[in-house]
C-alpha positions in Angstrom: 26.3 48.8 18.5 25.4 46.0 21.1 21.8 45.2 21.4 19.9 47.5 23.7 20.4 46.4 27.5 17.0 44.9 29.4 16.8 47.2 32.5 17.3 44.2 34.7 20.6 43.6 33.6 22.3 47.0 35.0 24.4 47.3 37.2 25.0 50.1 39.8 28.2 50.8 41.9 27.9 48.3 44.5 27.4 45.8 41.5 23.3 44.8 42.6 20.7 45.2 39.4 17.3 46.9 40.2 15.6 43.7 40.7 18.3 43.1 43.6 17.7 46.8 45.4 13.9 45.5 44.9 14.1 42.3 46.5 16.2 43.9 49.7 12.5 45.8 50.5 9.8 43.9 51.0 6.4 45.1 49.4 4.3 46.1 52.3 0.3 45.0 52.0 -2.5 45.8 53.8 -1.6 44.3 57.2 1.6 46.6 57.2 -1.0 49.4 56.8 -3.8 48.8 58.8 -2.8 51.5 61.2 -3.5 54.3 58.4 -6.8 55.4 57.6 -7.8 54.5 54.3 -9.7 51.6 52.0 -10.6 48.1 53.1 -9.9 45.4 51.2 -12.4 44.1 48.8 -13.0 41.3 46.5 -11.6 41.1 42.9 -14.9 42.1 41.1 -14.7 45.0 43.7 -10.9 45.9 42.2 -11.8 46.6 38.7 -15.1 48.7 39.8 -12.5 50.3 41.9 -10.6 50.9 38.6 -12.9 51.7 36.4 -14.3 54.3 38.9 -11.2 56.0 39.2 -9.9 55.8 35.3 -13.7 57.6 34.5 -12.9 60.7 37.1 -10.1 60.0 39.6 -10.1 63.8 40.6 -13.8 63.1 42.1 -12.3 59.8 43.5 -9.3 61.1 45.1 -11.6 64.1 46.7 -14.2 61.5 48.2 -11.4 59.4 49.7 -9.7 62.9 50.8 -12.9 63.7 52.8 -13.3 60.6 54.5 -9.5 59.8 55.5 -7.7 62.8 55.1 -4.4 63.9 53.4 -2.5 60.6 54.3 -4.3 57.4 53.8 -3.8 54.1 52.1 -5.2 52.7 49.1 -5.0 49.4 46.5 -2.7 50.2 43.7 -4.7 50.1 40.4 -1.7 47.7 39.2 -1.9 45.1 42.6 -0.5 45.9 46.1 -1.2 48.8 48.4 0.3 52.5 48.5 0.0 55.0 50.6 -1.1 58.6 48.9 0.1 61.8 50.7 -1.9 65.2 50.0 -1.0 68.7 50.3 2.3 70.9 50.0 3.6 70.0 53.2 3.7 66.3 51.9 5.2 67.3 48.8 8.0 69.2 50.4 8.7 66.4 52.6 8.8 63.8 49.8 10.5 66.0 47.6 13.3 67.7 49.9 14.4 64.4 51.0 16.8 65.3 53.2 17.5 62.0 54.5 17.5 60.3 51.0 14.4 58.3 52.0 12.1 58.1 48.9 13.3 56.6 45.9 12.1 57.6 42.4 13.7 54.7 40.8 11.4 52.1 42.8 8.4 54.3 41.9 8.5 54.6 38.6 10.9 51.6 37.6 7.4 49.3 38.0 5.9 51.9 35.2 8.7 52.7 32.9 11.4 49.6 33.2 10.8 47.7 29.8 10.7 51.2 27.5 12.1 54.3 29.3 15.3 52.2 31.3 17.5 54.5 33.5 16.4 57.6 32.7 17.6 60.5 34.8 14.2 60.7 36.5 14.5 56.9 37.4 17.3 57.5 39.6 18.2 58.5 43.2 20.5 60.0 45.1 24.4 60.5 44.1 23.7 59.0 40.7 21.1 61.1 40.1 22.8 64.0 40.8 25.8 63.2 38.8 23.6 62.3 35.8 21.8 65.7 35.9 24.5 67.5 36.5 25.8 66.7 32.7 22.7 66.6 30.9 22.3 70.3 32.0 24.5 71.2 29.8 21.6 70.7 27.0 19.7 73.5 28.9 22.1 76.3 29.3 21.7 79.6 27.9 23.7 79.1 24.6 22.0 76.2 23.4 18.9 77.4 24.1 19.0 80.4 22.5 19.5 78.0 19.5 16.4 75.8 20.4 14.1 78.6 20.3 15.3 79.9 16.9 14.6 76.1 15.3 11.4 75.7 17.3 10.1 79.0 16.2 10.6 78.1 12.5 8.9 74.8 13.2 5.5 76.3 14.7 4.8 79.1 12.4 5.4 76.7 8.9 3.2 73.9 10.8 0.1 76.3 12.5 -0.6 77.9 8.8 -1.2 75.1 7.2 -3.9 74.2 10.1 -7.5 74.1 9.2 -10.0 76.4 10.7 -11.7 73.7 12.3 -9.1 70.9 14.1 -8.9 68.4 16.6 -6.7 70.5 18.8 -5.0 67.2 20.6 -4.3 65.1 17.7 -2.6 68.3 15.7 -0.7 69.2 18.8 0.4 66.2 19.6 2.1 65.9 15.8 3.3 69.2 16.3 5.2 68.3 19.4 6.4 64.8 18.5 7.9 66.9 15.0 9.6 69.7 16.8 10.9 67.2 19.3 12.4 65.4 16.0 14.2 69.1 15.1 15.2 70.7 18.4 16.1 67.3 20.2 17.1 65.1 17.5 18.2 67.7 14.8 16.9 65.8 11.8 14.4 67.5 9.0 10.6 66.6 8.9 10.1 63.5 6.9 10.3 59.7 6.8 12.6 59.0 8.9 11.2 61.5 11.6 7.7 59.7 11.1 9.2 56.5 12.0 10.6 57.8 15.2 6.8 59.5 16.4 5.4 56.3 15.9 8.3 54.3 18.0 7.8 57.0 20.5 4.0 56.7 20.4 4.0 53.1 21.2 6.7 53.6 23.8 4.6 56.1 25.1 1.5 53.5 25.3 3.2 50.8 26.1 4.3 52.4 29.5 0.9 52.8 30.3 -0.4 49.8 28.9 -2.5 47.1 31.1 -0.8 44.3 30.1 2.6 44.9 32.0 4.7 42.2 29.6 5.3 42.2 26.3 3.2 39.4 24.8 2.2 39.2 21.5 0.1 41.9 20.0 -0.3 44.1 23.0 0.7 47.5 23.5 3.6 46.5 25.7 5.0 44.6 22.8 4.7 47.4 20.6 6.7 49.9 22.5 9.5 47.3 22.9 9.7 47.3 19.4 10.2 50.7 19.3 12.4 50.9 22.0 14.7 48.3 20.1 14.3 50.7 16.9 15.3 53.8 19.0 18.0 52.3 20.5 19.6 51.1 17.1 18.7 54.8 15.4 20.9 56.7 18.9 23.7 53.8 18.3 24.0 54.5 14.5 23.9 58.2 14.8 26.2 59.0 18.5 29.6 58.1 17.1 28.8 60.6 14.4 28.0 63.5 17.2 31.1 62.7 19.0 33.3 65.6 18.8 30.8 67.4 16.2 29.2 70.8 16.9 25.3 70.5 16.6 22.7 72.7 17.7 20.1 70.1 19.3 19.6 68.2 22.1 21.2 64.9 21.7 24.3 66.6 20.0 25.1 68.1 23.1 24.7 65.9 25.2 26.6 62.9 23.3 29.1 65.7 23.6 28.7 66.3 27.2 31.5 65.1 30.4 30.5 63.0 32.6 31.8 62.5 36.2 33.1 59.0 36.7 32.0 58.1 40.5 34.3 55.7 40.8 37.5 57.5 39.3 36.5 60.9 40.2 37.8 61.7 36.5 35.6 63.2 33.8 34.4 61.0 30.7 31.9 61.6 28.0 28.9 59.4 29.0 28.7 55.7 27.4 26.4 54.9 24.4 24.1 53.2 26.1 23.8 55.7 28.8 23.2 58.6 26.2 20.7 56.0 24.2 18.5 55.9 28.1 18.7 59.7 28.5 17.5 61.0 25.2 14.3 58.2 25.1 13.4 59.4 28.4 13.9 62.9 28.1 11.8 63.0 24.6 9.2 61.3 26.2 8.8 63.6 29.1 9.3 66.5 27.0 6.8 65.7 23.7 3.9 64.3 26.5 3.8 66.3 29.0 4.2 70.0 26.7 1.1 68.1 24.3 -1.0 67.9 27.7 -0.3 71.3 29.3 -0.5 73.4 26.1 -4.0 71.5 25.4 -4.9 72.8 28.3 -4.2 76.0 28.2 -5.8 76.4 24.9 -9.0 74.7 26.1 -8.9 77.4 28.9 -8.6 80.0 26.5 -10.9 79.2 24.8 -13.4 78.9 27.7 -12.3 82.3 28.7 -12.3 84.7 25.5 -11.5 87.6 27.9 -8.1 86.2 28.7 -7.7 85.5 25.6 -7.3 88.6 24.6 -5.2 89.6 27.0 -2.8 87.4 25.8 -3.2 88.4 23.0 -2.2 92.1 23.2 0.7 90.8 24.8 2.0 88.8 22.3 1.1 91.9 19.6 3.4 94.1 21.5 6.3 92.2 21.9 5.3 91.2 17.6 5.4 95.3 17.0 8.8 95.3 19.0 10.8 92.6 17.5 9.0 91.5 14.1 8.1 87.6 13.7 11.5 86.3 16.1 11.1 86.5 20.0 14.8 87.1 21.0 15.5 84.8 23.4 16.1 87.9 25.9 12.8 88.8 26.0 10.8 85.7 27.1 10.3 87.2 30.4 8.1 89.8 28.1 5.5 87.4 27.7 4.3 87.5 32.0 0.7 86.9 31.6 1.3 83.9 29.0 3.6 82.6 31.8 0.2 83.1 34.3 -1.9 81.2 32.1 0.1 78.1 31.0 0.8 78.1 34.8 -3.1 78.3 35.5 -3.7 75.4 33.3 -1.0 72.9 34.9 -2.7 73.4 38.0 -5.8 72.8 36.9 -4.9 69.7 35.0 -1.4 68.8 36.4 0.5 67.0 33.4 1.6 64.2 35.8 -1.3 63.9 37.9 0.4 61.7 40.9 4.3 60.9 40.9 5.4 57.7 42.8 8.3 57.1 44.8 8.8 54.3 47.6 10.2 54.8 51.0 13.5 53.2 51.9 13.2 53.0 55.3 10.2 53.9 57.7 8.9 57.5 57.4 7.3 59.4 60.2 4.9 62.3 58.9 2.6 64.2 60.5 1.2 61.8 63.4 1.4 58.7 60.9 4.7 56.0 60.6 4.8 54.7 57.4 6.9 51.2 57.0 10.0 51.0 54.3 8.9 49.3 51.4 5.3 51.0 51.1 4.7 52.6 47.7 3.9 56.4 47.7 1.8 58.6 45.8 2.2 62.1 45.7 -0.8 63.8 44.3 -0.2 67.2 42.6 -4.1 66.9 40.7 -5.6 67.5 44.8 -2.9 69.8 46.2 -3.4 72.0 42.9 -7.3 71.7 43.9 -7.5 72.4 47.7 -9.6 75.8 48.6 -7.4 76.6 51.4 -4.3 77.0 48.7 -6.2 77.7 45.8 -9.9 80.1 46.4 -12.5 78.7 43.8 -10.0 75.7 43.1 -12.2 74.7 39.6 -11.9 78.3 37.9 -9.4 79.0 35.5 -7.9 82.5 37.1 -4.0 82.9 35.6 -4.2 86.4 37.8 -3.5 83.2 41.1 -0.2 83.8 39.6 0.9 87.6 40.0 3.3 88.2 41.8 0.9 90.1 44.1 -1.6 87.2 44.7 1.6 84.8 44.5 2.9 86.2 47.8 3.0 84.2 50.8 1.8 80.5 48.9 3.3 77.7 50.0 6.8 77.2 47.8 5.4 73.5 47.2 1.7 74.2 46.6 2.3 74.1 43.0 4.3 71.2 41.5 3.8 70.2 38.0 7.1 69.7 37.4 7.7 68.4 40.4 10.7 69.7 42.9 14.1 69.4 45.0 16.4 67.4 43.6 14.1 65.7 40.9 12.8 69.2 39.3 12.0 68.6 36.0 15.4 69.3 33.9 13.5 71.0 31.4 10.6 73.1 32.4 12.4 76.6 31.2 12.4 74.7 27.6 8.8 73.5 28.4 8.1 77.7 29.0 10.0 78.8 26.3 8.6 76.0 23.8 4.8 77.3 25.1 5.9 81.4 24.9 6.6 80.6 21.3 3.6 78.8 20.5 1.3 81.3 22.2 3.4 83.9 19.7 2.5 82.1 16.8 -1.3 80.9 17.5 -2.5 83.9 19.2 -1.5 86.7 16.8 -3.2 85.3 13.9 -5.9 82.7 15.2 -8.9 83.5 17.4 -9.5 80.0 19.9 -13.4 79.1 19.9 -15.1 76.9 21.4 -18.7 76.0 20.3 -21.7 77.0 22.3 -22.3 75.3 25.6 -18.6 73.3 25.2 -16.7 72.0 28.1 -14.3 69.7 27.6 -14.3 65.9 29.3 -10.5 65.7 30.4 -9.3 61.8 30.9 -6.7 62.6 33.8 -4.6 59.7 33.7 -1.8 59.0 32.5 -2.0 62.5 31.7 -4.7 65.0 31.1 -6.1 64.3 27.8 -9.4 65.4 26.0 -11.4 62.4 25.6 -12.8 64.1 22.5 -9.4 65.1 21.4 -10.8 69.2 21.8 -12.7 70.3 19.0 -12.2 73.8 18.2 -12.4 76.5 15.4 -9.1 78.9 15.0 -10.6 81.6 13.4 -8.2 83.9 11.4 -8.0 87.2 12.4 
């Protein structure tokens, strides 16, 4: 296997590498924006206040600057530059519709993810985009799902009974989640080899959110290219040995899966290193983002002992039905689960703002934004605005009835984004959350001690700062 590729050194059909699209775009800065309501510049000292202020509540941030400019104003990027920030499910339709191919994700995240999580599918646009998603859905069909859930299932109930009464809910999540992603994705057993993997992907993981933005000695950054390289040499070790073999996990599919060659028009299985990009990305976005939202959702039961219960007595009936196995069939049983894990994502959005950056000038609403400009799309405020959501701050998973549901805005809710960039595998991320629910619920009471509420850090994702403290009492 070749060394892994630097992400600067792909090449697309018309032959340019990223850093090429880049430069044909120039970075617009303040002057480009001036027209747009929105932040002043300020001095250096100011910037890092700025930061700081935001990184200890951006929720509060982003509704002050909400109330003084509206739902489209500019703003300094935390990492240098200006952006633009668009509120509201109008804004979110608009930028994920695209009709006219305007916003790219590539540019938005690239910046973010480039040195660990290369061309993943979410990092890129258009055609491309659509032919790359088209064959890792294979992964997420019926058949293979139905598979997924028995090995995930078998996973959660050995690992929740040996949890202590009293836990860190984050921390034994998290492990949970980076282990099953190890089974259902990678289809290897628990042990040292899948140990060395969490920790690759943990760094990966910090690295892409890392200040330092290079890999320099002993920083974050440097770290998760160091696990990058060991990930990459594990996927080229292991893929010629899922070529043409039947496997029930993720990456067995989909080093299994046909590819549409753009420029043949003929069908191919994907290359190595393509298959090596996917499956980092998509175990990244699938261990992170399921560890934030189901923390959530505990945390909210928790808070709220009388929904709790409610769950509860539905996961015992569909228990007295079918015994200690959900058929796959019967995931639509578990409704009011579905209400609450839904409740939690909007109340802490597990990607709290996605960027994207506009191709060519945008008109919307009575503003003109120029090409080039970085965009924000802010999910954590649209899943927060009274007019959508009554009472925005209480944790109500009735919002999601199909009674109260009725006549909401199709793109007031987006944790998982939408149009053509949906996230590939939120029925996994429902189905992987049905079955914990299953598990926990039936056998462990969720309490929180007296006078508890939990200090969520928002970004990257919503984490407890105190990594949730909470007894599971056994029933």
């Amino acid at each position: 296997m070749n060394a892994p590729v630097h992400p600067q050194e792909f090449r697309t059909d018309d032959g340019s590498t990223p850093a090429q699209r880049f430069a044909r775009l120039r970075d617009t800065g303040y002057a480009d924006l001036a027209h747009l309501p929105g932040e002043l510049p300020g001095s250096r000292l100011g910037g890092v206040m700025r930061t700081l202020r935001f990184l200890k509540d951006p929720l509060g941030m982003v509704r002050d600057q909400m109330d003084r400019y509206g739902l489209v104003y500019r703003t300094p990027n935390i990492g240098g530059g200006w952006q633009v920030t668009l509120i509201g499910p109008e804004a979110n339709e608009r930028v994920f519709m695209d009709r006219d191919k305007t916003f790219s994700s590539e540019q938005g995240w690239n910046p973010i993810l480039d040195y660990v999580f290369p061309r993943g599918v979410m990092l890129m646009d258009f055609e491309e985009h659509r032919v790359h998603r088209k064959t890792l859905s294979v992964a997420f069909k019926p058949a293979p799902m139905q598979n997924y859930l028995g090995a995930l299932q078998e996973g959660i109930a050995a690992r929740v009974a040996k949890w202590p009464e009293d836990v860190k809910f984050y921390p034994a999540i998290k492990q949970l989640t980076l282990d099953l992603a190890a089974t259902s994705f990678l289809g290897i057993p628990w042990g040292p080899e899948a140990d060395r993997i969490n920790t690759s992907f943990v760094d990966m993981v910090a690295a892409s959110v890392g200040i330092v933005r290079r890999p320099l000695p002993f920083t974050a950054m440097a770290r998760g290219v160091k696990g990058r390289a060991f990930m990459c040499d594990f996927f080229g070790r292991e893929i010629p040995k899922r070529r043409g073999a039947a496997g029930d996990d993720i990456f067995t599919q989909i080093c299994n899966a046909e590819h549409e060659d753009e420029a043949t028009g003929e069908t191919r299985l994907l290359t190595d290193q393509e298959i090596i990009d996917h499956m980092n990305f998509l175990m990244m976005a699938a261990h992170d983002t399921l560890t934030s939202s189901l923390t959530s959702t505990v945390y909210y039961l928790g808070s709220s002992p009388a929904w709790q219960e409610v769950l509860r007595d539905e996961v015992r009936g569909v228990r007295a039905e079918f015994g200690d196995r959900i058929p796959y069939g019967e995931l639509d049983r578990f409704e009011k689960t579905e209400w609450a894990f839904k409740e939690a994502m909007r109340l802490n959005a597990p990607v709290p703002a996605l960027p994207r950056r506009a191709l060519k000038d945008v008109t919307f609403g009575n503003h003109t934004i120029p090409a080039g400009t970085h965009i924000g799309v802010n999910p954590m405020m649209t899943h927060r605005l009274p007019d959508l959501w009554p009472d925005p701050d209480r944790f109500d998973p009735a919002r999601f009835s199909p009674e109260n549901s009725k006549g909401r805005h199709k793109y007031a809710w987006v944790p998982f984004g939408g149009g053509g960039h949906m996230c590939l595998g939120l029925h996994f991320a429902y189905m992987q959350a049905k079955a914990f629910m299953f598990e926990l619920l039936d056998k462990r009471r969720i309490v929180l001690r007296e006078g508890y509420e939990a200090d969520f850090a928002m970004f990257p994702m919503p984490k407890p700062r105190d990594g949730l403290p909470l007894r599971l009492e056994r029933i």
